[in-house]
C-alpha positions in Angstrom: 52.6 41.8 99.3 55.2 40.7 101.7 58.9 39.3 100.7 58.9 35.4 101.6 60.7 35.0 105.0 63.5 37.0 104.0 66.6 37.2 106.9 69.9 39.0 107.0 73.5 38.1 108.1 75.0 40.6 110.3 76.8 41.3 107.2 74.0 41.4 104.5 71.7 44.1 107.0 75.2 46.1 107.2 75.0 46.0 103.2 71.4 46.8 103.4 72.1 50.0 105.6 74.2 51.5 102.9 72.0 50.1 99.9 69.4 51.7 101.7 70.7 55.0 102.4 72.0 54.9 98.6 68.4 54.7 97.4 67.1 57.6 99.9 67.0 59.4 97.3 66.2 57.8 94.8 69.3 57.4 92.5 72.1 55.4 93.3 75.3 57.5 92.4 78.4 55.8 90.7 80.0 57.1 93.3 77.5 55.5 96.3 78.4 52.7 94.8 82.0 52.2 94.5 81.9 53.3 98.3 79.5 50.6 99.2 81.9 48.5 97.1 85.2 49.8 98.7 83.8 49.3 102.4 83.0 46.0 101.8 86.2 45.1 100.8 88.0 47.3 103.2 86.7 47.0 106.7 87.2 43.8 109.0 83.4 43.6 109.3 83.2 42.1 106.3 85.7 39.5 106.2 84.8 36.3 104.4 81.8 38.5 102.7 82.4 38.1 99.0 82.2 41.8 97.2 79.9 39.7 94.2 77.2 39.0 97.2 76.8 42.6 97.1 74.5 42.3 94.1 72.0 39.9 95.4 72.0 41.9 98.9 70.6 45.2 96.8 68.2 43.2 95.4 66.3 42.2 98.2 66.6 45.3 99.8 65.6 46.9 96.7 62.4 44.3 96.4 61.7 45.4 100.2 61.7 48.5 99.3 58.8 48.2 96.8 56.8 46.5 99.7 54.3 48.5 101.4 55.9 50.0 104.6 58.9 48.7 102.9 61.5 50.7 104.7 60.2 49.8 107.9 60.1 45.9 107.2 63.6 46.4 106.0 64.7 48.2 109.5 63.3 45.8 111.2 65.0 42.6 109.6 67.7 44.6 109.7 67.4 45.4 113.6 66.7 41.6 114.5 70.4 40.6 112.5 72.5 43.1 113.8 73.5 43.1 117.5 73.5 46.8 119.4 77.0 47.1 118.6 76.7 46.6 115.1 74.1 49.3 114.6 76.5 51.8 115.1 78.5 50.6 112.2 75.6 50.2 110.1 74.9 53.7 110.9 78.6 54.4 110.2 78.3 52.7 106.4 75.3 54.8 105.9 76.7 58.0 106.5 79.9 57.1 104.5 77.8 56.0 101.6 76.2 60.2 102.1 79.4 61.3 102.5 80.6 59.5 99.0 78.6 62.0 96.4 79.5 65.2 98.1 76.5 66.9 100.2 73.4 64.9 101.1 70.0 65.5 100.4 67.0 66.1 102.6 65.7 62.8 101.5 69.2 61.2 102.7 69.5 63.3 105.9 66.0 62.2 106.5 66.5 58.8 106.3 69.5 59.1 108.8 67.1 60.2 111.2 65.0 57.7 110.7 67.7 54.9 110.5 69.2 56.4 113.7 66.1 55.6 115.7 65.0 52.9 113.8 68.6 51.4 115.1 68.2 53.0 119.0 71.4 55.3 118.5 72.2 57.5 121.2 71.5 60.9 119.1 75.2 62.7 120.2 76.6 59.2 118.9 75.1 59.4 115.7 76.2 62.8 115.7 79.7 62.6 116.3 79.7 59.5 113.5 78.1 62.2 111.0 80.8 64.9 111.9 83.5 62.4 111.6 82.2 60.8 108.2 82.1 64.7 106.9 85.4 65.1 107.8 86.8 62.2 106.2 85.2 64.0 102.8 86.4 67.6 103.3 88.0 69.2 100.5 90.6 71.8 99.9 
């Protein structure tokens, strides 16, 4: 069954990136998200976004999710919101969202792959984005 003519802001598919690469693996870490949280109301992206709206943005991507082909109808509303320069970033907030809960998991280093093609991102882009997000994270 398809989601009634759902649409994102440029702001709500950014959210969705990093609610989506939160759920890659099926559990979405206290850690993922007070990241997700964080970014939101850190990063001049997402000025005037209200960090409560956060809520009702995992929902429906949560409720897309459950769809069938769900991750792809979710890229693709995604895709259609955000313009080329923004799907960098939203491949940004998905990596730091990885980063947040210490190594990732083949399920959420598969769906970076995915996402990074899904979103058209130059392949040495998305992999100097990864390499910076795991440096941000490095411990001592």
């Amino acid at each position: 069954m398809q989601h009634p003519k759902i649409r994102f802001t440029a702001q709500e598919a950014l959210v969705c990136a990093m609610v989506l690469m939160s759920a890659a693996d099926q559990q979405m870490s206290d850690a993922e998200l007070n990241m997700m949280s964080r970014l939101v109301q850190e990063l001049p992206v997402f000025t005037g976004f209200r960090a409560e709206e956060i809520e009702l943005v995992t929902e429906s991507c949560l409720t897309l999710l459950r769809e069938r082909d769900g991750l792809d109808h979710a890229c693709s509303l995604m895709r259609e919101a955000l313009p080329p320069r923004l799907r960098e970033t939203a491949y940004l907030l998905a990596c730091e969202v990885a980063a947040a809960d210490g190594d990732a998991t083949q399920e959420e280093l598969r769906f970076l792959q995915d996402f990074r093609i899904e979103m058209d991102i130059d392949r040495l882009v998305a992999g100097a984005i990864e390499r910076a997000a795991k440096a941000r994270y490095q411990m001592v």
